[in-house]
C-alpha positions in Angstrom: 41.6 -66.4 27.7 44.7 -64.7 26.4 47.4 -64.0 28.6 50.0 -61.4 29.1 53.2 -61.7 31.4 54.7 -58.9 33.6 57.8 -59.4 35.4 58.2 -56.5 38.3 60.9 -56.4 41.2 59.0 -56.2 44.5 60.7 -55.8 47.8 61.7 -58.9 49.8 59.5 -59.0 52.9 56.5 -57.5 50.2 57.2 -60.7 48.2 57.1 -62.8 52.1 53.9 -61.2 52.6 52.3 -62.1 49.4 53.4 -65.9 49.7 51.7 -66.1 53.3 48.8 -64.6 52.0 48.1 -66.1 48.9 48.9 -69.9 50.6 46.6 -68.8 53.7 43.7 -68.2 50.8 45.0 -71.4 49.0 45.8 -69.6 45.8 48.8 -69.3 43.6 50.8 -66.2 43.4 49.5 -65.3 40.3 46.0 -65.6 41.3 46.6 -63.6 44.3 48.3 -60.8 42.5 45.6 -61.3 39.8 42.6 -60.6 42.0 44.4 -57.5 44.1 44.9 -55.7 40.7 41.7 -56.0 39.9 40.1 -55.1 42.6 42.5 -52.0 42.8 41.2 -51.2 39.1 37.8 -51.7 39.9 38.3 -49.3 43.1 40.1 -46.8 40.9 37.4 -46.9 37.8 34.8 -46.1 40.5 36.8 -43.6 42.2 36.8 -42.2 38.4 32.9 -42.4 37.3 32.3 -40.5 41.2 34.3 -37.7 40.9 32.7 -37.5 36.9 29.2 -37.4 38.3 30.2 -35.0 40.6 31.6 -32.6 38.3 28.4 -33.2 36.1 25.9 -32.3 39.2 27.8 -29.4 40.0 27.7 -28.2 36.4 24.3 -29.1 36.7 23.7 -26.9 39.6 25.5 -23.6 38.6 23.0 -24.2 35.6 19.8 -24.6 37.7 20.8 -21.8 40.1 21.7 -19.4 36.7 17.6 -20.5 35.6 16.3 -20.1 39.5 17.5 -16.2 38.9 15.9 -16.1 35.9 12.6 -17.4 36.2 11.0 -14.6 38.6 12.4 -12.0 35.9 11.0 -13.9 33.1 7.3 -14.9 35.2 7.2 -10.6 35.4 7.4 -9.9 32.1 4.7 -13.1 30.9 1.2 -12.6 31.1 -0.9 -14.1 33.4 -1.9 -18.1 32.1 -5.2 -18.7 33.4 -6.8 -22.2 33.1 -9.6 -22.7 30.6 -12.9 -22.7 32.0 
């Protein structure tokens, strides 16, 4: 797998706290950082495809309630459909 390096400037007692967890989990720095990005992606790319199906069922909704008005217009004005005998 390819790799890529970032260098960032983190506080002190954030960089502490990183150490003491990633030795408690028995995983290098890197590794530790690793996984908490992900999982932060991961959390954020569902956070996205949500709030995308939500504006799609609302859409959705204004459409069905725009036909819901409709329908009792449009069942006047159609003749009567009887079933074939």
């Amino acid at each position: 797998m390819a790799v890529g390096k970032i260098v960032i400037s983190l506080p002190a007692p954030l960089v502490t706290r990183i150490d003491r967890l990633a030795k408690k989990a028995g995983l290098s720095r890197s590794a530790l950082l690793r996984q908490v990005v992900e999982r932060a992606l991961n959390e954020f790319t569902d956070t996205e495809v949500v709030q995308n199906a939500r504006r799609i069922y609302a859409r959705i909704g204004k459409e069905d309630r725009a036909l819901a008005e409709f329908l009792p217009l449009a069942a006047q004005t159609l003749p009567s459909w009887r079933k074939p005998r």
